[in-house]
N, C-alpha and C positions, 0 to 999 in steps of 0.2 A: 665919518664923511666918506661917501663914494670917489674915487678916483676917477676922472673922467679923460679919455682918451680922445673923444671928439666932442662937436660942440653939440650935437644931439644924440639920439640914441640911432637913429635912423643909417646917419654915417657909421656908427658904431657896430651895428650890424653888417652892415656890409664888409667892414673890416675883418670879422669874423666868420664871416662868410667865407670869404676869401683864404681865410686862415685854413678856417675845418677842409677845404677843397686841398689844398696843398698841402697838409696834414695825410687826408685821405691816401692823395695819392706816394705819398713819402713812405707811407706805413704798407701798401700795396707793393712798391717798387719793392723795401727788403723783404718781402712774405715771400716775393718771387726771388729775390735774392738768394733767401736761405733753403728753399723749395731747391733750387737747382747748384749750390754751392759745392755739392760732392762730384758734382761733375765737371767741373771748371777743369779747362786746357792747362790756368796758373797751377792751380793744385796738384794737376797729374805729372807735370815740368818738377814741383816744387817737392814732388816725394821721390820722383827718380833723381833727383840732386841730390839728394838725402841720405838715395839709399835706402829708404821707408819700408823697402814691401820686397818678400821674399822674393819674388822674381826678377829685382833687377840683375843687370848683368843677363840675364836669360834670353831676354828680347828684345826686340829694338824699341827703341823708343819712342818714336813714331807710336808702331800700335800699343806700347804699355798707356801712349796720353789716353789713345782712344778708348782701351778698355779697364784701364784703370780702376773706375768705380764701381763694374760688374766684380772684376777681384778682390777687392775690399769686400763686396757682400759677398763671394761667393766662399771667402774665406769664415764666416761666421761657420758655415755645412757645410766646411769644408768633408770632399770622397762623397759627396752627393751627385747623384744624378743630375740634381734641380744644380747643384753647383756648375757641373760639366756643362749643362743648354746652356747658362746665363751668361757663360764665358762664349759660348760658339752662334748665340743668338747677337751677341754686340759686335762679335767679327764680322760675322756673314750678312747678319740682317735676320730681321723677324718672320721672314717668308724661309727660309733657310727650312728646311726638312731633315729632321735629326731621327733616325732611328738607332733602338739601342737593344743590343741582343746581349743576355746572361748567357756567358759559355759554360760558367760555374762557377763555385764562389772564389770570390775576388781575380775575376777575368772576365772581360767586356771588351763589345765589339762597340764601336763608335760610328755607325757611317754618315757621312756628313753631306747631301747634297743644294750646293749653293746655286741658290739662281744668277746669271750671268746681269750685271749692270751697267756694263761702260761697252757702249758699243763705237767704235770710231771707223771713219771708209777709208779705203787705201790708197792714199795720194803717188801719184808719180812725182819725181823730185821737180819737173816741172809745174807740179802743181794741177795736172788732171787728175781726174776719180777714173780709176781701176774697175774695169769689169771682166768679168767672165768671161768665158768662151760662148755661155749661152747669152750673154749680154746682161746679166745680175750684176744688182751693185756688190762688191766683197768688204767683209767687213771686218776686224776683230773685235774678239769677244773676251772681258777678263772680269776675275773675279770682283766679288766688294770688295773684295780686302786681299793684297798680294802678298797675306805669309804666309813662308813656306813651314813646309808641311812640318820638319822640324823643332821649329821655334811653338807651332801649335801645340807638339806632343810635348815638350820642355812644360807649355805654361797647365796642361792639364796635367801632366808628373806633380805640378807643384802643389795640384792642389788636393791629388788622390790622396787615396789614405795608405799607410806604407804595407807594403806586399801586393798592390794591386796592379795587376798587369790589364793596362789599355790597349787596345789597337785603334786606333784612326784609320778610316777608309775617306778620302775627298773625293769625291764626282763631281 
């Protein structure tokens, strides 16, 4: 004997209807879940607590949440080139222009030029906009990302292969 859930089939359908939709989108929700889980802020918080990854202590925290994930992968090739962009493409941005010059073996020039993205005007303390002498609005200009140049050369040291000597150039 069939188990009957409503009192026709019709209701019953709908029921299941219903189900399969919120089913769908349930199974949707963790695809994207798990699609983006290596890059979660919790995660990148939850291995610098840790301790997890060679670089802690190296840099600040802040930019380990943010580039966290790139180091994970860039540590599979790790002393790759394709490792060094992966790390300087998540700092700077994707538009970032990375050239990279062989001096000889195991010596590399790095130069890194980032496009500028936070522009802000320069307020007087009474709260006017600042202009020029030719009457231009002034503006400042800063990098994506505000680490210094040190903590960069630390996190590519970490990832080189041993005896290789980097130079970093930023523009």
């Amino acid at each position: 004997m069939v188990q009957k859930f409503s009192r026709n089939d019709a209701d019953e359908d709908k029921f299941i209807a219903v189900w399969e939709a919120m089913l769908e989108q349930t199974f949707a929700d963790l695809a994207e879940y798990f699609a983006n889980a290596d890059k979660s802020p919790a995660l990148g918080n939850a291995l610098w607590e840790a301790n997890a990854v060679d670089v802690w202590g190296i840099i600040e925290r802040s930019f380990f949440i943010k580039i966290f994930d790139e180091l994970i992968k860039a540590g599979y090739n790790a002393g790759s080139i394709d490792s060094y962009c992966r790390i300087l493409y998540a700092l700077f941005g994707a538009e970032t222009a990375i050239e990279i010059v062989i001096n000889g073996p195991l010596d590399l020039t790095i130069n890194v030029t980032a496009e500028y993205e936070n522009l802000a005007l320069w307020l007087s303390k009474a709260g006017e906009i600042m202009l020029s002498k030719e009457g231009d609005l002034l503006f400042f200009k800063t990098f994506l990302t505000d680490i210094p140049l040190s903590q960069l050369q630390s996190i590519i040291r970490a990832i080189a292969n041993a005896g290789t000597k980097i130079t970093l150039n930023l523009n």
